[in-house]
N, C-alpha and C positions, 0 to 999 in steps of 0.2 A: 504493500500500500504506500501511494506517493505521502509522503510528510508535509508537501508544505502545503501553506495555506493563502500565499500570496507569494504575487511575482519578486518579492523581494528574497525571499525564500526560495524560490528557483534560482536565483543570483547569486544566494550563499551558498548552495549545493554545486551550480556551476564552477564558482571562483573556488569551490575547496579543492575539486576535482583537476582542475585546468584553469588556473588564475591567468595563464599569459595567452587564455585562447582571444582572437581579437575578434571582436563583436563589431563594432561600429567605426566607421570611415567618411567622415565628414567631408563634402567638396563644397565650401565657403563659396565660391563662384558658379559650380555648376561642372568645373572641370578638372581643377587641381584637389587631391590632397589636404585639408589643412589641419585636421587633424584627426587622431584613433583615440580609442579606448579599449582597451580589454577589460573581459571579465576581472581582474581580479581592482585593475585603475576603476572601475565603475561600482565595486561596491566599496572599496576605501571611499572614493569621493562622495557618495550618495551617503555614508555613513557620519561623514566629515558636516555633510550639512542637518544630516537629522539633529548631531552635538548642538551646531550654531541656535537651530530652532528653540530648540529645551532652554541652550544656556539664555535666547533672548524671552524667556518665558511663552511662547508658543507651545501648548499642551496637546494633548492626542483628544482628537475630537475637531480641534479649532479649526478655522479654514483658513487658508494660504493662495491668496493670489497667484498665480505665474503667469510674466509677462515678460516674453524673450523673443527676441528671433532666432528662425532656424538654427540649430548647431546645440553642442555638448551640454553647454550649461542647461537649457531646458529640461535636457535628460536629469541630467545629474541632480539638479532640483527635485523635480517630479517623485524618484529613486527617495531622496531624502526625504520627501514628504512621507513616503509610504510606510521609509523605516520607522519614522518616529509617530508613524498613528495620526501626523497631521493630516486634514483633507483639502487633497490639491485640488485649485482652482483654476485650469487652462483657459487661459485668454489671449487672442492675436494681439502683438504688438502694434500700439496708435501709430498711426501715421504719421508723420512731422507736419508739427505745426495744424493739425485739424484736433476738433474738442470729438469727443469718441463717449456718445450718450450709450452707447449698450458698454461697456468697460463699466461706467457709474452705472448703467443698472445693477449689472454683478455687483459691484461691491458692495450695493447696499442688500442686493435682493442674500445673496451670500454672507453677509456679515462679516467678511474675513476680519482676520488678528493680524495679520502679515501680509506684505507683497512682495515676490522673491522676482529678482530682475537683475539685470547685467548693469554693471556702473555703467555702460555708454547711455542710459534709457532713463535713469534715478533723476534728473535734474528736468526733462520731459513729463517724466512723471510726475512730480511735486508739482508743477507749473500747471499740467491741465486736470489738474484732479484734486484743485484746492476744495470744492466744493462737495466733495462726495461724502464727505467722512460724516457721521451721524454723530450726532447730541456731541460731534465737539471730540470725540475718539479717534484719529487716525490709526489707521494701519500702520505698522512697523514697517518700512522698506527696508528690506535684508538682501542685502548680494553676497551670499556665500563667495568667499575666498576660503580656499581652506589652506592660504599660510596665516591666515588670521584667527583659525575656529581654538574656539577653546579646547582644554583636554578632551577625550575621549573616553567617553561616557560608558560604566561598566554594563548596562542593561538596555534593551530596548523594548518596550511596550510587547507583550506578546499577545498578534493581532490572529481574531479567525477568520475564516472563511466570509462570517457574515460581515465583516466591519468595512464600513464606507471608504472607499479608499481616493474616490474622486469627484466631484460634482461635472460633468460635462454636460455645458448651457448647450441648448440646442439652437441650429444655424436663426431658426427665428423664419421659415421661409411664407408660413402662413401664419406668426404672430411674436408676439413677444416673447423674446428666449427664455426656457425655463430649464432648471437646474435638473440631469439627470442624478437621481445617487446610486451609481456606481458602485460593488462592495470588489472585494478580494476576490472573492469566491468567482464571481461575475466575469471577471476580468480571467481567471483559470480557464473558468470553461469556454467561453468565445475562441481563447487562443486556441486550445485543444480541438475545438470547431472548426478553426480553419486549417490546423495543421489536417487534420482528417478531410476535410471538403475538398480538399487542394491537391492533400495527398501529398504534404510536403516530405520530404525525409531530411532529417537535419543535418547530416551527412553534405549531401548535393545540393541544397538551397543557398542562392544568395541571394538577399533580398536588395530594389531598388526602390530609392523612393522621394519623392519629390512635392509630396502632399502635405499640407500644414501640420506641424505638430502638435497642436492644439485641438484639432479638428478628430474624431472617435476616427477614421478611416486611417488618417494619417498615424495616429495614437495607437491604435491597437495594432494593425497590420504592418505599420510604418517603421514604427517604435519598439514596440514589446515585444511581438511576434518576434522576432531574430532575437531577444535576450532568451525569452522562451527557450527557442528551441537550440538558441550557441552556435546561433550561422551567423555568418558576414553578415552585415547591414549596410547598405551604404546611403547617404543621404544628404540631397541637395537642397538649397531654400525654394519654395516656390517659387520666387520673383525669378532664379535662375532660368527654370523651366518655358515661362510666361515669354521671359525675354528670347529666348531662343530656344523655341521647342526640342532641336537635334539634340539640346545637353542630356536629357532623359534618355535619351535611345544610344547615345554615345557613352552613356554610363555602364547600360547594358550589357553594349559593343565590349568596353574594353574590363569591365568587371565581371565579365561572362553571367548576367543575372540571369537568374530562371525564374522569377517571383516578383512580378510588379503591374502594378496596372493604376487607373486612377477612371474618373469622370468619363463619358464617352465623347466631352469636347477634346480632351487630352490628344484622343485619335484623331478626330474632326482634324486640329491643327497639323500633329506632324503627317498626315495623307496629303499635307500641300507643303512639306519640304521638299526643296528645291531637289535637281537628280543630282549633282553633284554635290552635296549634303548627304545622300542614301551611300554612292557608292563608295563611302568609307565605315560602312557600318554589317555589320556582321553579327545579326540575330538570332541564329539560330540555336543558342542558351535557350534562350527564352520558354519554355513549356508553361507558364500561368502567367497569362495576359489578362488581369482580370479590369470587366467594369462593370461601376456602379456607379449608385449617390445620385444618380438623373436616369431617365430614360436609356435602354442599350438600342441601338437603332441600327437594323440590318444593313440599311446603305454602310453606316461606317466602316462596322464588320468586314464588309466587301472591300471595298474602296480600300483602307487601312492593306488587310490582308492585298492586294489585288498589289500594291504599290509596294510592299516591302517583299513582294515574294522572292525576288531576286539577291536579298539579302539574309535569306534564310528561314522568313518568320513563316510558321504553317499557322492556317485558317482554326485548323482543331485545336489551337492553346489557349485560341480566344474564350475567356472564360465569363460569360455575365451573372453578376450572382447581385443580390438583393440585401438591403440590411436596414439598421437604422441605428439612432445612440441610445434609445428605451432599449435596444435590446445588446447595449453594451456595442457592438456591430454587427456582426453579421446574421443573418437568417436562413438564406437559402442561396443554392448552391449547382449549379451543373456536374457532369461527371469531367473530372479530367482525363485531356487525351481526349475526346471527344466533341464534334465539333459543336457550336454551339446550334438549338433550334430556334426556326423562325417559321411563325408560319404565317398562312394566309387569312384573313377572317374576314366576311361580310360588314362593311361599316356601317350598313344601316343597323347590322342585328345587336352590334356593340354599341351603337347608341343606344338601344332598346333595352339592354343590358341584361343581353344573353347571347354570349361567342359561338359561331356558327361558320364553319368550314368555307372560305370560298375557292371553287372550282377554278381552274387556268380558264384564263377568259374571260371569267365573269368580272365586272365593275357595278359599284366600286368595293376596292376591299383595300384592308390595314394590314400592313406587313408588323406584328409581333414578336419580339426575342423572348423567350423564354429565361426562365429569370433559375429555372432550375428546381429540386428539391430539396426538404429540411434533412439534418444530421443528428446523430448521437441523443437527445431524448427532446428535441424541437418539437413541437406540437400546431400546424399551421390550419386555420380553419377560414372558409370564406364566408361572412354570414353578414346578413340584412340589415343593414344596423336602425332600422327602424322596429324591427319586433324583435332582434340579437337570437334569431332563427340560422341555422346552418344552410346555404344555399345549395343548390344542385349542381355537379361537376357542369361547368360549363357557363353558369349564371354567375353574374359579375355582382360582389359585393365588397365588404373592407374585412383587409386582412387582419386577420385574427392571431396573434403569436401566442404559444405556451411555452417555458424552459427554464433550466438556469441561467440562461442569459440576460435574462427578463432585468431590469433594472430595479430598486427596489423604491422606484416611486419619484415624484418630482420635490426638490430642497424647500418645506415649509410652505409646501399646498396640496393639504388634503385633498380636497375638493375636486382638484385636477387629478392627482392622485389618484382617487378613488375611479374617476369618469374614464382613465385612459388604463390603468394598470390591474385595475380590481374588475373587468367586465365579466361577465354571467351569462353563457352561453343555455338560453333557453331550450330543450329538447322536447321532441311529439309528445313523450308521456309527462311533462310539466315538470320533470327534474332540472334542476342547474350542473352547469360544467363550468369548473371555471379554478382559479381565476386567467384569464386571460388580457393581453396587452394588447389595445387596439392601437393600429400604427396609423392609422388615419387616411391610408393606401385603396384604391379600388383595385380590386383583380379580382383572377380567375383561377381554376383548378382543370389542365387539359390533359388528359394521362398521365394524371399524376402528375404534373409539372406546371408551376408555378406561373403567370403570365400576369405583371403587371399593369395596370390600365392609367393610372393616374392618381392626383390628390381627391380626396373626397371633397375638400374646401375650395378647391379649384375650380372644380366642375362646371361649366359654362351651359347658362341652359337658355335656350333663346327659342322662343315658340314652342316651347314646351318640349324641347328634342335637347340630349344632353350633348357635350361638345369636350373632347379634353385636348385641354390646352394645348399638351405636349403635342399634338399631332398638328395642329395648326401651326403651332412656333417654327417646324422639323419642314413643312411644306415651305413658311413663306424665306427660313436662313437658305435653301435650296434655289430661291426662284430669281436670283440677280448676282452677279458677282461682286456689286457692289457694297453687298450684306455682309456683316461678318457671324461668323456661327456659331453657338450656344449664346446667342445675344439678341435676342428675342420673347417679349413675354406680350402673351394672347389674355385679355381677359373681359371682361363685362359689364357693362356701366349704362343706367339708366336716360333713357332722353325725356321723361314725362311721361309715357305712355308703355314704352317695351324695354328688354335689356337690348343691347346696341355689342356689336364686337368692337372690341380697340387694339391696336396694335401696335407694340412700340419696340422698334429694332432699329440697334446700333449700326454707323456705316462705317466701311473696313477706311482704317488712317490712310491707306494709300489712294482712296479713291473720293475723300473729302472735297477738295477741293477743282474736284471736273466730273463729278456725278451727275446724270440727268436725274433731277427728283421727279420728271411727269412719269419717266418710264419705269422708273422701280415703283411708283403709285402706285400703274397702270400693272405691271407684272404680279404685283402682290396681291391687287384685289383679283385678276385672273387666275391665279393660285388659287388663290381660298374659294373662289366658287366653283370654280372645275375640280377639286379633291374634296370639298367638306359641304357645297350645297352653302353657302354663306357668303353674309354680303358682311362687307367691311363696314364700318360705319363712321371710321378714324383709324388716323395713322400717324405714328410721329416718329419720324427720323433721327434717332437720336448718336450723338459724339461716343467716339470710341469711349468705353472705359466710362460711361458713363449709366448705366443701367442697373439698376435698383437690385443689387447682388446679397447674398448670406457669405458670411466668412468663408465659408465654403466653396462658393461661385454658385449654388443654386441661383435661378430667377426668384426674386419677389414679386410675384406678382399683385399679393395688397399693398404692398409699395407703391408697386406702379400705378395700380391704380387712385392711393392718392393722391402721389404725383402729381399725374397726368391730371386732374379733378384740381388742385392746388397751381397748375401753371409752373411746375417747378422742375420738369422733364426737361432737360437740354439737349434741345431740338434744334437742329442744323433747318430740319422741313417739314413742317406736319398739312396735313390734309383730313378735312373733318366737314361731314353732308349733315350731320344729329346734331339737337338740341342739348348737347352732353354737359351741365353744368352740376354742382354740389347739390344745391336745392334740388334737384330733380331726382338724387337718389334716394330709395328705396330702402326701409332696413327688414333687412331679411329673420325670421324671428327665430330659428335655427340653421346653424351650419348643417346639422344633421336631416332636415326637413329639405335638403334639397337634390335629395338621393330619389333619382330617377320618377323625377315628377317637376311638372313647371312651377316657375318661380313663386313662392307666398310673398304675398304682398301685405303692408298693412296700413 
């Protein structure tokens, strides 16, 4: 029987056995080197700063800030937090010089004691967050140095399976971010989920990775994963990646990875590296391409594979699997080694919301990736969320998760808590099943295999026929070159009388300043009525880099919308036929009331 009870505990079993085995390989830029850790450097250090915490009075329980950019210290914080029973707080580092209103949410909604940060960030810090601190308490900002930590502390908190070991706020994509809590135990089994989903052997794995480390994708898979299991890690900042997509594939190339994947914009971009970019890269490491966190959209799939095949990458590595941070990460999962499914489905019957086969030939139909199936003691259920009735293979309702991975509720709201993590699967003979975590996901069950359809808060209902988002955003980043792609959000806004479509997509920076705006109008609204039966009813053009995003890169789309409602979308072009103003909207009197039925009105 395995002994530990947290990842810190896999650390000290690691470091006893092979203290000089080297776990993690930071590239500061994206391409050099700048520095490693080994197992035995990462629990000294991580141990170095649990001492600092104690010795500044930060106790086990308390919460702890982290606000770092990419690279070691994050780690090594995070580590320390978990040695000493403190509960770490992951937060993206502010931007310079902007005031950062979800940072001050966390800290108040969190309460932290501490904020752990790098001396470049402390004086940034101090300057836009004079405001935050409550009744007059600030937070301790602590930068672990450990030529400065005090002695070395004879004892550390002996923590179980159940103890919180991290709050992760969620990206906020349909509302205000709320605190996952995350335990020990939580964080074992998800790892152990993916090493078996994946089929990793720790032996032959190296992992790549380029995803925030604050973010549950970047964090678990990114991060822990490779301490987990005592393979390489290697890992760049995201801005690296952003700025020049080949760093990610070039990491691969020459760290032979087999284990990395991210977002399916990630693919979207490097499918339009340059060829003399591809032919110094050598893929064929690679056996787990995974994606998630958005939509897996078969064009990519193709495209991606279709474009690096001369590099080495096979189509059957590509891996799409499904997750979320209530359920620590992951959920579901494909086989690997096997290529990924996509199939065809009637789009009238998927609005209807019940997936139905369509025939070669037949229009119009949606092309679906399969998102895969659950592992190890997951429990996935599709059900109604207006009677919390189990649906029929095939009928589209919101996914239902059961496991240890399950999270153990959201930081200091019941309420929520109770609506999202404690649901009660009603059965024909009037018994309850449960408890179950509803992830706020629409899908399906199609031989047994998982197919996601959209947000349930999402859901665009216009004449009383539903619409999801995702399939329109995917049509209109396709329909001009001038578009740039995963930078588009589809959503729904009242003119006085009906809900109205609106659309608001960023134009690619090269194409700023010589764009025709009639023609990408006109291309857009041809899109959307030739694939979804839909008339536009606004459009707004908007600057690179400017689109109402989660830490993450998810879309906002209530952002957008009320944005777009507020005049505060930065708009290169917009084009607008409806009465679309603030007074004229509608409040809807549940999220849940708008599960495949036209809009309530009040």
């Amino acid at each position: 029987m395995n002994p530990a009870q947290t990842i810190v505990d896999i650390l000290r079993i690691h470091a006893s056995r092979n203290p000089d085995r080297l776990i993690y390989q930071f590239l500061r830029d994206g391409e050099i080197i700048s520095s490693t850790l080994t197992c035995g450097e990462i629990l000294q250090k991580a141990t170095a700063v649990a001492d600092q915490l104690h010795f500044h009075g930060i106790n086990r329980g308390e919460r702890a800030l982290l606000v770092y950019p990419s690279g070691p210290e994050f780690v090594i914080s995070l580590l320390g937090c978990m040695a000493a029973g403190v509960i770490a707080v992951p937060a993206s580092a502010p931007r310079p010089r902007r005031h950062d209103e979800r940072l001050e949410r966390i800290v108040r909604d969190a309460e932290v004691s501490a904020i752990l940060t790098s001396e470049t960030l402390v004086d940034d810090l101090q300057t836009r967050m004079v405001d935050s601190w409550r009744d007059g308490a600030a937070p301790r900002l602590i930068t672990p140095n450990q030529q400065e930590s005090p002695s070395p502390s004879t004892s550390m908190p002996n923590l179980g399976s159940g103890d919180i070991a991290f709050l992760q706020y969620t990206s906020g994509s349909t509302g205000k971010p709320k605190g996952v809590m995350v335990s020990h135990g939580n964080i074992l089994n998800n790892l152990s989920y993916i090493e078996t989903a994946f089929q990793l052997v720790p032996s032959e794995t190296v992992s790549v990775t380029w995803l925030p480390s604050f973010h549950d994708m970047g964090l678990i898979d990114g991060l822990l994963e490779p301490l987990y299991l005592s393979c390489p890690g290697i890992i760049m900042p995201p801005a690296a990646f952003l700025q020049k997509p080949v760093r990610w594939l070039q990491a691969i190339s020459n760290f032979r990875g087999t284990h990395s994947g991210g977002p399916n914009f990630a693919y979207q971009l490097c499918a339009r590296i340059n060829e003399n970019q591809r032919e110094t890269l050598d893929l064929s490491s690679w056996t787990t391409a995974y994606s998630g966190a958005e939509p897996v959209r078969e064009l990519t799939i193709r495209q991606f594979s279709e474009v690096f095949r001369p590099q080495g990458f096979q189509k059957r590595y590509f891996y799409p699997c499904y997750g979320l941070a209530e359920n620590t990460l992951m959920v579901s999962g494909g086989m690997a080694d096997t290529p990924p499914v996509a199939l065809q489905f009637h789009t009238q019957s998927l609005l209807r919301g019940q997936a139905q086969l369509a025939h070669s030939g037949e229009e119009p139909s949606t092309t679906l990736v399969s998102s895969g199936k659950v592992w190890l003691d997951t429990d996935l259920r599709i059900v109604n969320p207006k009677n919390c009735r189990e649906c029929t293979p095939g009928e589209i309702g919101e996914v239902w998760v059961k496991g240890s991975s399950a999270g153990q509720g959201y930081w200091q709201d019941s309420a929520r808590t109770d609506e999202t993590f404690k649901a009660q699967l009603e059965k024909l003979n009037g018994c309850l099943d449960g408890p179950f975590l509803r992830t706020g996901d629409l899908g399906f069950l199609w031989d047994g295999e998982l197919f996601v359809a959209g947000r349930l808060k999402d859901v665009i209902i216009i004449k009383g026929h539903n619409h999801y988002p995702q399939d329109i955003e995917a049509s209109v980043e396709e329909c001009h070159p001038s578009l740039r792609p995963a930078a588009c959000a589809a959503f729904s806004a009242q003119d006085g009388t009906d809900e109205r479509l609106v659309l608001a997509v960023e134009v690619e920076r090269t194409a700023l300043r010589s764009f025709d705006e009639k023609s990408v109008f006109a291309a857009i609204r041809r899109v959307v009525s030739e694939n979804h039966d839909l008339s536009v009813s606004a459009i707004c053009l908007l600057r690179p880099g400017s689109i109402p995003k989660t830490s993450s890169g998810k879309i906002q789309r209530h952002r957008c919308l009320q944005a777009f409602l507020s005049n505060q979308l930065r708009s290169v072009a917009s084009w607008c036929r409806s009465n679309i103003t603030p007074e004229n909207q509608l409040v809807r009197l549940s999220d849940h009331e708008f599960f495949l039925q036209p809009s309530i009105k009040s």
